[in-house]
Structure formats: structure tokens, C-alpha cells
matplotlib code that plots the C-alpha trace (Angstrom):
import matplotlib.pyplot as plt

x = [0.0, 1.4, 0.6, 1.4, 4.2, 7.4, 9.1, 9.1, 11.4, 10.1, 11.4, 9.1, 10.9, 7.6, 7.8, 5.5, 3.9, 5.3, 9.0, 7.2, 5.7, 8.7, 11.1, 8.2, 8.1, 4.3, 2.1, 1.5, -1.6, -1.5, 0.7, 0.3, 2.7, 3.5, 5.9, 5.8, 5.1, 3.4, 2.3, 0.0, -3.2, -3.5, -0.4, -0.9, 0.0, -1.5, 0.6, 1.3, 1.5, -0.4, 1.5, -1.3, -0.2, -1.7, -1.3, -2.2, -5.2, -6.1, -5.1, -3.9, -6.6, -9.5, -8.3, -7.4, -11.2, -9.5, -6.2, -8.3, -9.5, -6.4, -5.1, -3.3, -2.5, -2.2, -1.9, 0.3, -0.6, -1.0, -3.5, -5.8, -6.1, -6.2, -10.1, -10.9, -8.4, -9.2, -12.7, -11.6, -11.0, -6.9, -4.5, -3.2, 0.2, -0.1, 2.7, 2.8, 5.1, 4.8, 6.4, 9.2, 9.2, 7.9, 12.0, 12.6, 10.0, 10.3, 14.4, 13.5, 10.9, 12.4, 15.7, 17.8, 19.1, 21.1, 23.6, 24.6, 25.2, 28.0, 25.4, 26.7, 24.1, 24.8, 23.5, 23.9, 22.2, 23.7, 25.4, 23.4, 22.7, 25.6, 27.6, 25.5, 25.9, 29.6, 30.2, 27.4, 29.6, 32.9, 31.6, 30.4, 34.3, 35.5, 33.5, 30.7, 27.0, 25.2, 22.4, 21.4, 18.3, 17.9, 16.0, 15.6, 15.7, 16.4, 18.4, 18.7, 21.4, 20.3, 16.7, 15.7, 12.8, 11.8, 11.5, 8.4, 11.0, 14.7, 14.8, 11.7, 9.6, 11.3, 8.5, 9.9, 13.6, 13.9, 11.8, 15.0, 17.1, 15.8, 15.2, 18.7, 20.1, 17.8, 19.4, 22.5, 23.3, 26.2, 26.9, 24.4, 24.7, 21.4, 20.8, 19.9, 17.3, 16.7, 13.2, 14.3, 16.1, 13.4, 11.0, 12.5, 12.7, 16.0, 15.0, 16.7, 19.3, 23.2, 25.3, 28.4, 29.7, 27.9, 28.6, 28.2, 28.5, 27.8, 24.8, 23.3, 19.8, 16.8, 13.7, 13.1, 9.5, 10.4, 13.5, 12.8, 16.0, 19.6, 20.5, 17.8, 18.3, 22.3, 21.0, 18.7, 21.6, 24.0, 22.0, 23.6, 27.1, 25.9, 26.5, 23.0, 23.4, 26.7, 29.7, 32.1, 32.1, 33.2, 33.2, 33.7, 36.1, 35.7, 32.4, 31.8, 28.9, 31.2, 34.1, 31.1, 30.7, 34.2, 34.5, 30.6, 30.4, 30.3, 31.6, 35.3, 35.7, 37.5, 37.9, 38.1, 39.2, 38.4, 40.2, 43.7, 43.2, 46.7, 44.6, 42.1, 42.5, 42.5, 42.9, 42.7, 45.6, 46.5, 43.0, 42.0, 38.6, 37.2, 33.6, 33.2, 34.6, 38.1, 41.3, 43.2, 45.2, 44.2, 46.2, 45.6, 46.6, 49.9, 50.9, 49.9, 48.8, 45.9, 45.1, 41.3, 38.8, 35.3, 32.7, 31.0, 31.9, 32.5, 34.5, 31.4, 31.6, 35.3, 34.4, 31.9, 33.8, 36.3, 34.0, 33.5, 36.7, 37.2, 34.3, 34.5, 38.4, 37.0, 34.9, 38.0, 38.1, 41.4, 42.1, 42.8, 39.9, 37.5, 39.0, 39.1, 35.3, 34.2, 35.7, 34.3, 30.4, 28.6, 26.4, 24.0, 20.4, 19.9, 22.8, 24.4, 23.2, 24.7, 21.8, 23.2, 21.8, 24.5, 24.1, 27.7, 27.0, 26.9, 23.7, 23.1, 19.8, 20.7, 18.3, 20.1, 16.8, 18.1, 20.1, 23.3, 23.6, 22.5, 25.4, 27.7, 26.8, 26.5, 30.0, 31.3, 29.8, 31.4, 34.5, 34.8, 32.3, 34.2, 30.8, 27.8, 25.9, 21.9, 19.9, 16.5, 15.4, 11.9, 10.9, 8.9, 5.5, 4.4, 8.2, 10.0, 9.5, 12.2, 14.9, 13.0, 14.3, 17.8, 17.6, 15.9, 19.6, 21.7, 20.2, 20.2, 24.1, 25.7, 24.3, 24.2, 20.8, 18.2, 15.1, 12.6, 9.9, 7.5, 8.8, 6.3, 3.6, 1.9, -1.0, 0.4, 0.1, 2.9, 2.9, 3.2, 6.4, 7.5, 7.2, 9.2, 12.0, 11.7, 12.1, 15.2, 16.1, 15.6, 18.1, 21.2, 22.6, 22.2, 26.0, 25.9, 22.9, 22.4, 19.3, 16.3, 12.7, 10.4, 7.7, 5.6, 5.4, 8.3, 8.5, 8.9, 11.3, 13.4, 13.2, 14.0, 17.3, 17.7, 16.9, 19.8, 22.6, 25.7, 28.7, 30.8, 27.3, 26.3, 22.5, 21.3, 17.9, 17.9, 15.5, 13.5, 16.9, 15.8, 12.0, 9.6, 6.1, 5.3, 2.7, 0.1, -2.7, -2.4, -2.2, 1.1, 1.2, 4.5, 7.8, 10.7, 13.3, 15.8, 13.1, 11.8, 15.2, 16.4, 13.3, 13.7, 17.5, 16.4, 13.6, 16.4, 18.1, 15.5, 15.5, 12.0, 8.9, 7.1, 4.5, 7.2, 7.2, 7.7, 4.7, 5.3, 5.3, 1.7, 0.4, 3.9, 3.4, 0.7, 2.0, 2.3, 4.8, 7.0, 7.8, 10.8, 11.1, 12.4]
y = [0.0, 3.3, 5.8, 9.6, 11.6, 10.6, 7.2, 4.7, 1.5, -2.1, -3.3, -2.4, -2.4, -2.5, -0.1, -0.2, 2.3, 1.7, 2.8, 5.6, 6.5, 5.8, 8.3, 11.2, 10.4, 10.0, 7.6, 4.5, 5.0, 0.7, -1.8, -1.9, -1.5, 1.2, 0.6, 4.1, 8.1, 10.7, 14.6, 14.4, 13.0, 12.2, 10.1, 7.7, 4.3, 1.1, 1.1, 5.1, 7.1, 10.4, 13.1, 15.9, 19.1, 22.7, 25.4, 28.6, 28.2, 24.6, 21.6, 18.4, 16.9, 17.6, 15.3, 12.4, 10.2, 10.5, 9.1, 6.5, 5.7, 4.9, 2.6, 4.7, 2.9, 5.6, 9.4, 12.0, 15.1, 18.2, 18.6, 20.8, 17.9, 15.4, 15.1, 15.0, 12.4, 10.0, 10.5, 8.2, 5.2, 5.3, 5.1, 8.9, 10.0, 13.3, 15.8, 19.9, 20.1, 17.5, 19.0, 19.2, 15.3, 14.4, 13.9, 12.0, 9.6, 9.5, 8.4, 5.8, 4.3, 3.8, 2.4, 5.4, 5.1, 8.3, 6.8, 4.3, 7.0, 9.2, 12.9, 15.6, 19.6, 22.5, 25.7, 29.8, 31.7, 31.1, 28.1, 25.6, 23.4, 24.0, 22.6, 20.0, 18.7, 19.1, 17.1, 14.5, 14.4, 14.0, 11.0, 9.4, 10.2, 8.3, 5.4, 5.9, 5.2, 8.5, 10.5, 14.2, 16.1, 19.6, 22.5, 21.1, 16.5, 13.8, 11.5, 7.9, 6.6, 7.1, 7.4, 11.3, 11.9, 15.8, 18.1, 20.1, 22.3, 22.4, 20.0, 17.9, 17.5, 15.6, 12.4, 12.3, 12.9, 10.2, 7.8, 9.0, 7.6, 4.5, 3.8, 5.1, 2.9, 0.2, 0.5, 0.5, 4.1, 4.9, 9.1, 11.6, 15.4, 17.2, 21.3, 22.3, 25.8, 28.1, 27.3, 23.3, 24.2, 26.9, 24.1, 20.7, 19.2, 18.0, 16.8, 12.7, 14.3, 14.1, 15.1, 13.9, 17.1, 20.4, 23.2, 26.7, 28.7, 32.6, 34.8, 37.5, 39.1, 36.6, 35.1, 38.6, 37.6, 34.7, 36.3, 39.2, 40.2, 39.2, 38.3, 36.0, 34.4, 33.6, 32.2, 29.9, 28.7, 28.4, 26.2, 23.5, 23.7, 21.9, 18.8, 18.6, 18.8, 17.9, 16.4, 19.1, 21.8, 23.6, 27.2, 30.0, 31.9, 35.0, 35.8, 37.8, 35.4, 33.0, 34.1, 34.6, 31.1, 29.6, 31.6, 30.2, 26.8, 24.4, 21.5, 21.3, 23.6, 23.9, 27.0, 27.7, 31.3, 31.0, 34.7, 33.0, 34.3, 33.0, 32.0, 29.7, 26.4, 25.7, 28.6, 29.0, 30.5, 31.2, 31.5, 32.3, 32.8, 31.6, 32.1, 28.6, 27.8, 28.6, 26.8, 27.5, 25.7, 24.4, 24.6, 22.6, 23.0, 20.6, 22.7, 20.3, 21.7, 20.4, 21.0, 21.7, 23.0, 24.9, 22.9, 26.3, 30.1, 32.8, 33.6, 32.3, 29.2, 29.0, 29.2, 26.6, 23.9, 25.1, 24.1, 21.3, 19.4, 20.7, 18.9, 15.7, 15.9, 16.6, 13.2, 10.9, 11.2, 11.9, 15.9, 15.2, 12.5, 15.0, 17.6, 15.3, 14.2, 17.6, 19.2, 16.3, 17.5, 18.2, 21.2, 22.1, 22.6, 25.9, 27.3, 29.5, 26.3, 27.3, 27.3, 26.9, 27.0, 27.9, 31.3, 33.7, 35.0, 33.3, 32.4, 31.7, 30.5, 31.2, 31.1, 34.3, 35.5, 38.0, 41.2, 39.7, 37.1, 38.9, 41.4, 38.8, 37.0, 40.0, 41.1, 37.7, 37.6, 40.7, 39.7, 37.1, 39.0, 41.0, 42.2, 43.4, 41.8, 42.0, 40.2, 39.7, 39.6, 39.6, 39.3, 36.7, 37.8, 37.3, 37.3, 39.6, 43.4, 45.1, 43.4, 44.5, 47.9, 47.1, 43.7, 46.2, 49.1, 45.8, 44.8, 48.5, 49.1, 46.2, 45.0, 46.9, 46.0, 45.2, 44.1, 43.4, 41.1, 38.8, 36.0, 34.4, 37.2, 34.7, 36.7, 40.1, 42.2, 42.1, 45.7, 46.7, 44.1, 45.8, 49.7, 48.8, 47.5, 50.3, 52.9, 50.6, 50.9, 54.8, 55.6, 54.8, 57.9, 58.3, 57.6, 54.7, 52.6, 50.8, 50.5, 49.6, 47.5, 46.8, 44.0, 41.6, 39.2, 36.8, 35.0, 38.6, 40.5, 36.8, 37.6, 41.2, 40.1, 38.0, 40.4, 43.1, 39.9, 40.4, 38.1, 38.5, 39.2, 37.2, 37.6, 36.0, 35.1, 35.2, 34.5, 30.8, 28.5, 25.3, 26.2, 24.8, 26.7, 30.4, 30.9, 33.8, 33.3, 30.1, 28.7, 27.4, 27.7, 25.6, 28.0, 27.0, 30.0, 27.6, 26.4, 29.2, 30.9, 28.2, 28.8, 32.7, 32.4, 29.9, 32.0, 34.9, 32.9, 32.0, 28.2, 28.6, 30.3, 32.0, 29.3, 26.6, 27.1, 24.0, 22.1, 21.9, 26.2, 26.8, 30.2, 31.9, 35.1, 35.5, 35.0, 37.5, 36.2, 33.4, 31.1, 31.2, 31.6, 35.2]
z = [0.0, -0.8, 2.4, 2.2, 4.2, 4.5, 3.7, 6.3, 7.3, 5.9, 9.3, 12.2, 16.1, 18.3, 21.2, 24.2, 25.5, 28.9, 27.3, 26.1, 29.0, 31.6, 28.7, 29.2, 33.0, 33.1, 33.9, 31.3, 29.4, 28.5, 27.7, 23.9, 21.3, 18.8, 15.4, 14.1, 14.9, 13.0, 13.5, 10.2, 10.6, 6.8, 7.2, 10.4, 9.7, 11.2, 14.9, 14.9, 17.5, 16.7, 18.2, 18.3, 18.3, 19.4, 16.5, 15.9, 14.7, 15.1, 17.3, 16.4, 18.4, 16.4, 13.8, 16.4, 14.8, 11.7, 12.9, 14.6, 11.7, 9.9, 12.7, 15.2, 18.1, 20.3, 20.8, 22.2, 22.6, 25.7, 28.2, 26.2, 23.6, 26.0, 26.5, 23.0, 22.2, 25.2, 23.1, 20.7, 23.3, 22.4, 25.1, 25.6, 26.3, 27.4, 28.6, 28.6, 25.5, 23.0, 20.4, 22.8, 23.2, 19.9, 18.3, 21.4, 21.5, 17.8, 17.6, 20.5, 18.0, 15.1, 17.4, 17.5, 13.8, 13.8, 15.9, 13.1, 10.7, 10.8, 10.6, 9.5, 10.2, 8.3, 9.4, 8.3, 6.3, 3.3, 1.5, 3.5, 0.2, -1.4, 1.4, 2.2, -1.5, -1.8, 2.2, 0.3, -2.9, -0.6, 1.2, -2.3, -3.8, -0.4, -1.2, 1.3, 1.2, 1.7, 2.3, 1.8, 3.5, 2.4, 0.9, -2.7, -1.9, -0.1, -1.0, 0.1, -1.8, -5.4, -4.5, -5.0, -3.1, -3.1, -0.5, 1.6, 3.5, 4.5, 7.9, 8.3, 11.2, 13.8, 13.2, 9.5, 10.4, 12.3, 9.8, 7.2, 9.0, 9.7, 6.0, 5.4, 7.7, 6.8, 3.1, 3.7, 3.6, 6.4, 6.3, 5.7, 5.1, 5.8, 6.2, 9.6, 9.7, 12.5, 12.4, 12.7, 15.9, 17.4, 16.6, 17.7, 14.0, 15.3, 18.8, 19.1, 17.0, 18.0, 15.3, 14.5, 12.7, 13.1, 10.3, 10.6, 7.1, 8.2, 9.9, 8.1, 8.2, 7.3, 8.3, 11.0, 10.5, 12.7, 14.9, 16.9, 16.0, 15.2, 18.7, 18.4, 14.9, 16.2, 19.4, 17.1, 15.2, 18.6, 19.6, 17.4, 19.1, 22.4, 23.6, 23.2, 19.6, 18.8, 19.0, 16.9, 15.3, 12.5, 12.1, 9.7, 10.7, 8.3, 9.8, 12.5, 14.3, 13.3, 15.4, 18.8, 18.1, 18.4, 21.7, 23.1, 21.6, 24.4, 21.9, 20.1, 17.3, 14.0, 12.1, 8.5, 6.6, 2.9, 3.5, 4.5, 8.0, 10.1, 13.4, 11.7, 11.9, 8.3, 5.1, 1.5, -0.2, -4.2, -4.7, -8.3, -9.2, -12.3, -14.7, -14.1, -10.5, -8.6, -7.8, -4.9, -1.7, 1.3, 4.1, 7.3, 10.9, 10.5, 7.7, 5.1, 1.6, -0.5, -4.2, -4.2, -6.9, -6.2, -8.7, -8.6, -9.3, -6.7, -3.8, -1.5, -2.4, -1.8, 1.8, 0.6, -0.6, 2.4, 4.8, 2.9, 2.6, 6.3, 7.4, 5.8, 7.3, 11.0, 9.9, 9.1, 5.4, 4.1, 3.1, -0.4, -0.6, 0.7, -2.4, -4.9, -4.2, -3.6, -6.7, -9.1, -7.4, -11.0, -9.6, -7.0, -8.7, -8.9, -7.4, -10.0, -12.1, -15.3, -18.6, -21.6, -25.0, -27.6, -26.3, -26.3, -23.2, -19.8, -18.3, -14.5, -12.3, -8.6, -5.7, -4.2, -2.0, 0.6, 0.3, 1.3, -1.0, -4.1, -3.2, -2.7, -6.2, -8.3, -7.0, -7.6, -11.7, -12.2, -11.4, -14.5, -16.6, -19.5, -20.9, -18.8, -16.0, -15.8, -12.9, -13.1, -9.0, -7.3, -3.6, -1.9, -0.7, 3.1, 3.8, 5.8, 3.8, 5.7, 2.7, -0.1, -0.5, 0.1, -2.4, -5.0, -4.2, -4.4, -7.7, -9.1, -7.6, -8.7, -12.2, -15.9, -15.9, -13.5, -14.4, -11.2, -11.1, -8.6, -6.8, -4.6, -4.3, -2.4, -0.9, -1.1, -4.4, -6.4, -7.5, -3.8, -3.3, -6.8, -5.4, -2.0, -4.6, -6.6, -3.7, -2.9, -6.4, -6.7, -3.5, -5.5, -7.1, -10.7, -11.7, -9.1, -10.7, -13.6, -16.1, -14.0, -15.5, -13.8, -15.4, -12.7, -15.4, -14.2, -17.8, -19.8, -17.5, -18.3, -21.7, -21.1, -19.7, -22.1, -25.4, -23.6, -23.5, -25.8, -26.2, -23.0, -20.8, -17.7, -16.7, -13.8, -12.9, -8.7, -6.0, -7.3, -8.0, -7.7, -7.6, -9.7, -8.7, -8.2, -5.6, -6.7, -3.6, -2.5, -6.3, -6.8, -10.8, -12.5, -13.2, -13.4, -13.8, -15.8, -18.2, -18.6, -19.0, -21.9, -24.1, -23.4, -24.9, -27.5, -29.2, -29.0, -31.2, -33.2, -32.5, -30.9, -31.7, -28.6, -29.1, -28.5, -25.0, -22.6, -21.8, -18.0, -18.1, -19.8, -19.9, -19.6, -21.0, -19.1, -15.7, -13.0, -10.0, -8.7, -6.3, -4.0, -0.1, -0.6]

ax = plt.figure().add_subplot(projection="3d")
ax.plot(x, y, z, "-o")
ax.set_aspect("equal")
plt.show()
């Protein structure tokens, strides 16, 4: 039978409820068994425990008949679902905080598989999927079997299964890893959010290596602040969390954590700072990735390639090869395997369609991070560089000014555009961009367009492109919907992007268009987390 949610083990471990029970410290609710765990109602399984959980507008518990009905076994929830799920005749574990205890109770379930996988978390703002695919690619070049959890799939060896967000909810998590364990897989890489660590997703979790790329200002719809959003990520160098750590050395939260981490730490400086642990020296930056050295604490020196362009990810595939080194693999091992990574989807994925110029898809969402790519492009650019950029809707508004000034500093041309409007109207996300936009003196700012129809300011981009020329479509990367209330329509920025440059060369008539992008010309916004 195929069930919904998130794959399972073949090989059930009955629990009882007693262990359950005696791990929460309260009383036994029976002595039955359980074989599995679940926070979705749609998903129980025969043997589940529901865990029911209060939200913000709902509770778990008033879906616990439903549950019932698909053969839960038992129910977890707090005392104001309590009553209602005792309703249902199941046995009831109930405790004040059961999200709290849900990752717990989960990992004991499914027999603590984490611990016979070496885990590697990633956190930072930036460069969490990048990094989690080039440690993933290291352990595969050192003849490991791996996994990968992150913002665009899972992987489970071979098997590409993809994603709903970047860290699943504890109850999934943990079911990964048993099927990763269960099929052989023996290292996984997986992204670690704020929101995963605010929220318990990683509860049961103890990871072997824990990565932190940089901090920078994001998800403040979330955070009440900075202080906040670092505390979040902090979190991940305790024992609690963690058995190591390793740090980036160049950034500023980076440096608070090597001196507040309660774990062993390693530093990396992709800048070739002298008190980090590990550096990059003779770095030279290339259109199509960078070569440089990597020096290590004994003074060793390692030959190593970035798979990607830019100086970011440098520090990337940095933290990379000094991760998978923390982890046993040997330094050059962990370059060779990194550098031979083919691509990260829609990271600065390159599209090519016999076009002169180069064309990038990026998922560059936040102000930081487009400055940081634009000022990387123009360093191998000899001919101009035009980003097409939108911001998400319902997402923090206090970065679309300054992502509009980046945009309108830093490229030739600038041509914005929705993202995910989501419920918001995109021509009100378009004027806070364009007041962004306006601040940047006359001689400081290139051409600015402004079009809400994602598809045409594409072809915009496109139609200015010379030989020599970069454009860069930012924001969606890997994306393959644009929400426009609540309808997520398909959009994919590289499809899109490849028919754009093919009918500007006349291999395509505008009625040529991909079949899984209908409607194209007459779409009005996108669909990243922006």
C-alpha cells in the first residue's frame, strides 16, 4: 500500500507504550505497542502514534477520529487535547510540550538510527545546500553510502525523493534515518534551519559534525531580531546537539561562536586568515569555479577545486573538505570528491543553449547574498551583467528595498519582477524594490525594468545579452512553482530561461514554449522563499 508523508522503514521495532511512557516520566496510558510516529493526521500508519499538536489556529486533536480511523495505536498530545483524544478510546500520552518530546520519543521508535550513521548539520544563512551537496559528494568520492536532506531532496542513496522544507519535522527525520540505515546508507549530510532548531525538527538528534557557514539578516518575520536568529543557530554547538564543530572563521557570528560553543571547534578562513585552523591560499577565481590551496593546521597543503563560481563558495567547498576531514576522510579525498560535485540545482546552475553569453539561475533570496553574487559575476564578466530579482511575498518586507539598491548598484541592468507574491500584491512588493532601487545615485545605478510578469522581465534580460554578458535570474533557484494566492502555478526560472534564450536565437517560436510552463506570457509572480 502506498501511504502519504514521509518514507518509512520495511522493518518495524515494536515499542511499548510503557517505554514511552517511563522516557516522558508519566504515567502509562497501557501496555500496547507502537511501530511508528506521525504529527500528520493524513499520514498515520496502522501502529502510529499520533502526536497531536496545538497550533495557531487549530489543534492536532481535532483530527485524532481520523487518525483513529487509519489505525493509530495511540496518541500523544498536551492537556488541552487530552479530552478529545481519550474521546476516541486510544491510550493517551499526554505531557505539557509534546512538540518538545515528539524527536525523542520519535528516535526511540524507530531504534535510535542516527547513531549508526555518521550525521553531518549545516546551518547559516547562506550556502546551507551548497555545502550539504559538496560534504554529500565528498563522502560518495570516499566510497561511502550517503544521504542528503535539504531545501531542494532527499536522497537515500540514489533514490531522490523531493522536498516540503529544508529539515523535516522531527516524526519524519527520524523515519529517514531508519530507511537510510535500513538501506545501507552509512553518512548523511542534511541542512539544519533556525526554524528546525526553534521548533525541535532535530530533537533525538546528536550530530556527528555540526557546520556553521555565516549569519546574516533573514527570516526577521520569525527572529525578533539578530541576537535571536544567532541564538537559534547556537544552539547547534551543544552537547545537546553535537559532537564538533566547525566554524567559519571569516564571519563575524562565526568568530562569537568559536568563543561560546560548548563543543570542540574547528575554524576555516576561505580569507587565508593565520589564526584559523584551516585557510585557502592562491586563490583564483574563475567564470566557471576557482582553484586554490588548502592549508591545514599541520601545515599540510591540499590541491582543491570549487565545482561552482564565486568567492562564496570558496568558503563553501572550504568548509566542505574541512568537514569531511574533521569526519575521518582523508584531506585530499574529501577535495578530490568535492571538486568532481557536477552542480547544486539551482545554485548559479549554469543554462546553456549555444548562447555567447553566460547564463546563471541562482536562488540568491536575501540582500546579502545577491550582493555577494553579483560582485562575484562581475568579477569574471568582461561584458555586462543584468539580474532579473523579485521578492517573496508574506516574507520579511524590511529586505525588499535594500535587495531592490543591491540589484540596481551592482548590475548593468536590473530588471525586477514577482517572486512568490503569495497573498500580497505584487505591485506593492514591486514599489518597496523600486524605492530601494531609486536611493542609488544616478552615476551609481544601472538600467532599472520593472515587469511583474516573471517570464517577460526573463526575456528582457535576455533580449539586452551580448557576447561577453552574464544575466542571472535570482530568487527561485531550484523552484519549480510560483505561488500567486495560494495557487502554486509551474515556473521553473531555468526552463523558462532556456526557451527565453532559445527564441532569441531563433530556435523557438514563442508558441514553443515548454509544456510543463503553460500560460507563460501571461504569468504575474513566482515562487521562492524570498
Amino acid at each position: 500500500m502506498n501511504y502519504p508523508g514521509a518514507p518509512r522503514p520495511d522493518r518495524l521495532r515494536p515499542t511499548t507504550l510503557g517505554d514511552l511512557a517511563a522516557r516522558l516520566g508519566v504515567e502509562s496510558p497501557g501496555s500496547g505497542e507502537v511501530t511508528g510516529i506521525t504529527h500528520d493526521s493524513r499520514a498515520v500508519r496502522p501502529g502510529d502514534v499520533y502526536a497531536a499538536l496545538p497550533g495557531a489556529r487549530l489543534h492536532g486533536a481535532d483530527f485524532v477520529a481520523q487518525a483513529a480511523g487509519l489505525g493509530a495505536a495511540a496518541v500523544l498530545t498536551d492537556p488541552a487535547g487530552a479530552e478529545r483524544a481519550a474521546a476516541t478510546g486510544l491510550p493517551v500520552l499526554v505531557t505539557e510540550n509534546p512538540r518538545g518530546r515528539m524527536g525523542e520519543l520519535a528516535a526511540e521508535i524507530y531504534g535510535r538510527p542516527g547513531a549508526d550513521l555518521l550525521q553531518i548539520g549545516i546551518t547559516g544563512t547562506s550556502g546551507k545546500t551548497t555545502t550539504a551537496y559538496l560534504i554529500e559528494g565528498g563522502f560518495r568520492g570516499a566510497g561511502r553510502s550517503t544521504g542528503l536532506i535539504g531545501t531542494v531532496e532527499t536522497r537515500i542513496g540514489d533514490e531522490r525523493i523531493k522536498s516540503e522544507r529544508t529539515t523535516p519535522e522531527a516524526t519524519d527525520l527520524q523515519a529517514l534515518f531508519a530507511v537510510m540505515r535500513e538501506r545501507g546508507v552509512d553518512a548523511v549530510a542534511m541542512e539544519v534551519s533556525s526554524h528546525a532548531l526553534v521548533l525541535g525538527r532535530v530533537d533525538g538528534c546528536v550530530f556527528d559534525v555540526a557546520v556553521f557557514n555565516n549569519l546574516s539578516p533573514e527570516h526577521m518575520e520569525f527572529h525578533s531580531g539578530m541576537e535571536d536568529y544567532f541564538a537559534a543557530k547556537a544552539q547547534l554547538f551543544t552537547p545537546e546537539r553535537s559532537r564538533r564543530g566547525v566554524v567559519n572563521f571569516d564571519d563575524e557570528y562565526g568568530r562569537r561562536l568559536v568563543t561560546g560553543a560548548s563543543v570542540p571547534v574547528v575554524t576555516f578562513s576561505a580569507e587565508g586568515h593565520l589564526d584559523a585552523d584551516w585557510r585557502a591560499e592562491d586563490v583564483e577565481v574563475g567564470p566557471l569555479g576557482s582553484t586554490f590551496t588548502v592549508v591545514g593546521p599541520k601545515g599540510e597543503r591540499i590541491t582543491a577545486r570549487a565545482p561552482l563560481p564565486g568567492p562564496f563558495n570558496v568558503a563553501n567547498t572550504l568548509a566542505a573538505i574541512v568537514t569531511l576531514a574533521v569526519a575521518g576522510v582523508d584531506p585530499q579525498t574529501a577535495a578530490d570528491g568535492v571538486a568532481a560535485v557536477p552542480g547544486v540545482p539551482g545554485r548559479l546552475e549554469r543554462v546553456d543553449a549555444g548562447q555567447p553569453y553566460l547564463a546563471l539561475v541562482d536562488y540568491a533570496h536575501k540582500t546579502d547574498a545577491v550582493e555577494s553574487v553579483l560582485r562575484s559575476l562581475r568579477k569574471v564578466t568582461e561584458g555586462r551583467l543584468h539580474i532579473v530579482l523579485g521578492c517573496g511575498g508574506d516574507r520579511d518586507t524590511t529586505k525588499r528595498g535594500p535587495m531592490g539598491a543591491a540589484a540596481a548598484r551592482l548590475a548593468d541592468t536590473a530588471v525586477l519582477t514577482s517572486d512568490n507574491p503569495r497573498s500580497e500584491d505584487p505591485l506593492a512588493i514591486l514599489a518597496a524594490m523600486l524605492s530601494g532601487a531609486a536611493e542609488v545615485p544616478v552615476h551609481e545605478r544601472g538600467e532599472v525594468l520593472v515587469d511583474a510578469d516573471r517570464a517577460a522581465a526573463i526575456a528582457a534580460a535576455v533580449a539586452r545579452a551580448r557576447p561577453g554578458d552574464t544575466v542571472l535570474i535570482a530568487g527561485k533557484g531550484h523552484e519549480q512553482g510560483q505561488d500567486i494566492h495560494g495557487v502554486v502555478r509551474p515556473f521553473d526560472d531555468r526552463t523558462v530561461l532556456r526557451a527565453a534564450i532559445a527564441r532569441s536565437l531563433g530556435q523557438e517560436s514563442a508558441d514553443d514554449a515548454p509544456e510543463d510552463t503553460p500560460d507563460l506570457a501571461h504569468t504575474h509572480e513566482n515562487n521562492s522563499q524570498g
